[in-house]
N, C-alpha and C positions, 0 to 999 in steps of 0.2 A: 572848234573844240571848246565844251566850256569847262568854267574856273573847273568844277568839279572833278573834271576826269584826268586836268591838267596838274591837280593837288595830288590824286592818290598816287600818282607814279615817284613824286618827290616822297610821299610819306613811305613807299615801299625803298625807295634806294636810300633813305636816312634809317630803314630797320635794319636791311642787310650790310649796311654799315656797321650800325651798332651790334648785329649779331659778328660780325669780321670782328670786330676788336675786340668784343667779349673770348672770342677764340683764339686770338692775338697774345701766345703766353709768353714767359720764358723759358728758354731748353730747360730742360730737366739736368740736373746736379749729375757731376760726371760720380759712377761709381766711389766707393770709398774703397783707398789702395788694399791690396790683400796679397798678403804672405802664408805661405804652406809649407812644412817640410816634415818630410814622414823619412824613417829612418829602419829598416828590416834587417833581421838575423837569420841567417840559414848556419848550424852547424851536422857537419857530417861526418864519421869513425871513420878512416884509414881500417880498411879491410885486408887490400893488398898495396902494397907498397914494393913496385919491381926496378931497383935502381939502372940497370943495361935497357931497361926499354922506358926508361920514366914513365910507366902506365901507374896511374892510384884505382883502385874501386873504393869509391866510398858509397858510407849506407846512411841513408838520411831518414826519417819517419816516413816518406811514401817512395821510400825500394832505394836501391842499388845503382852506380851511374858509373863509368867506366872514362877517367880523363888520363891526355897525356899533357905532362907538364911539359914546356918548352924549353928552349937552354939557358934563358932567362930566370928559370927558376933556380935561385944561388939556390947551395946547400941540401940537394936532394934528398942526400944521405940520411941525414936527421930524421927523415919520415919514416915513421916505424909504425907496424899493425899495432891498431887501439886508440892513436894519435887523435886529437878534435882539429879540424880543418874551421874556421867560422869564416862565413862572408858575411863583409856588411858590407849593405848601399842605403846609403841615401842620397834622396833629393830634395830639393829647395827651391821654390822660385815668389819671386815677388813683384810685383804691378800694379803700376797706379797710369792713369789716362794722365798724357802729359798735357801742362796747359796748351791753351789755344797759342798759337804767336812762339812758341817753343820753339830753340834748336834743339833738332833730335839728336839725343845722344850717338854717337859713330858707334858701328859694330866693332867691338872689341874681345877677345876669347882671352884664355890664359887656361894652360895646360901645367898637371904635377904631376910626375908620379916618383915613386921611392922602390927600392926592393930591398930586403937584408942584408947586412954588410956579412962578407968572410967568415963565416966562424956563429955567427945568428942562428935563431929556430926560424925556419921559413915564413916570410913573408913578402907582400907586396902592396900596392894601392896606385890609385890613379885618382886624379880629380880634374873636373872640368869646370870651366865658368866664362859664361856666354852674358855679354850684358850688351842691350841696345834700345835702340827706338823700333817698332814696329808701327802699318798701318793695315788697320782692322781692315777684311774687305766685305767679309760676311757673318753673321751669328745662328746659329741655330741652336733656341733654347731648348726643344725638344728633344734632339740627339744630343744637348750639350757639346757642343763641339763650335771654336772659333777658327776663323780661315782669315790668315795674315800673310803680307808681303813685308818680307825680309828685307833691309839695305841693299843684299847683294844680287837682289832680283826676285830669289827662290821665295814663292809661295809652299805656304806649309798649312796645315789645318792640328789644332789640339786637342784632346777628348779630356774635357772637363770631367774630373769626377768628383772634387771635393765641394760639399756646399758652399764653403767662401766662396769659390771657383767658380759654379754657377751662379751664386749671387752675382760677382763681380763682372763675368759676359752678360747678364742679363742686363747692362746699364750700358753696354758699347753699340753702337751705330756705326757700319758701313764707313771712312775718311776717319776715324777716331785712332788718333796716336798715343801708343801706349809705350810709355818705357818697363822694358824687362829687363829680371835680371834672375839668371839659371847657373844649378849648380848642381853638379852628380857626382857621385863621388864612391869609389867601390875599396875596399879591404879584404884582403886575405891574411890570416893568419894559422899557423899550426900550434898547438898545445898538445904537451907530451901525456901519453898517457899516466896517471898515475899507480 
């Protein structure tokens, strides 16, 4: 072999060296955390209001809906045709990629709810709050949608809708631990006709 053919071989494995190292980066910077919380009104008239069978028909901008209220609902009586029913919900949630080397936060929930005391205009509410570590297992930027395993086993998948939302999956990768933390929360109340 001479020098010649024994030289090119070192000058190709000292280029695809230097081409590995040029490609040799740092990860990419974990998303920046994001918080969303959207908040909706539905108000509906008490149309019929049958205290012996607690049925309401209320009428909202798109028709007419037929509920029984439970025994849980104090105060039936109060509910009189013309009355405003409003529900609100909202939710909340907020996520950031937890550091590398982290303990994950333990799955913790916490449960409220209220209804009107004796003698009140009908009401009720409930609120939920869900906070922990999760691990990403998959992304899909195109359906927007993340698929994560739970502490408690249960794999679950999310449908991203808000931009921050997508923004923030389009930065996770497959083993990427994210602390969450979730909050739903619903409201009823009656308002007397005037």
């Amino acid at each position: 072999m001479s020098r010649r053919e024994f030289r090119w071989p070192l000058r190709l494995i000292a280029l695809v060296g230097f081409a590995l190292a040029a490609c040799k980066s740092t990860p990419p910077a974990p998303p920046e955390p994001v918080y969303r919380d959207v908040t909706r009104h539905v108000t509906a008239t008490v149309e019929v209001a049958e205290p012996v069978t607690r049925l309401l028909k209320l009428r909202t901008s798109d028709g007419s809906t037929w509920l029984r209220a439970g025994p849980d609902v104090r105060n039936f009586e109060q509910i009189k045709v013309g009355d405003k029913v409003t529900v609100s919900y909202s939710i909340a949630i907020a996520a950031q990629v937890s550091p590398k080397g982290a303990t994950p936060i333990p799955q913790q929930m916490a449960l409220g709810a209220y209804r009107a005391a004796p003698g009140q205009r009908p009401a009720a509410g409930t609120d939920t709050t869900v906070i922990e570590t999760v691990t990403i297992k998959s992304v899909d930027t195109k359906a927007h949608t993340v698929t994560f395993l739970r502490q408690d086993g249960t794999e679950d998948t999310a449908d991203i809708r808000s931009e921050e939302g997508r923004a923030f999956i389009a930065g996770l990768h497959p083993g990427d631990q994210v602390d969450v933390a979730f909050n739903e929360a619903i409201a009823v109340s009656v308002t007397p006709s005037r």
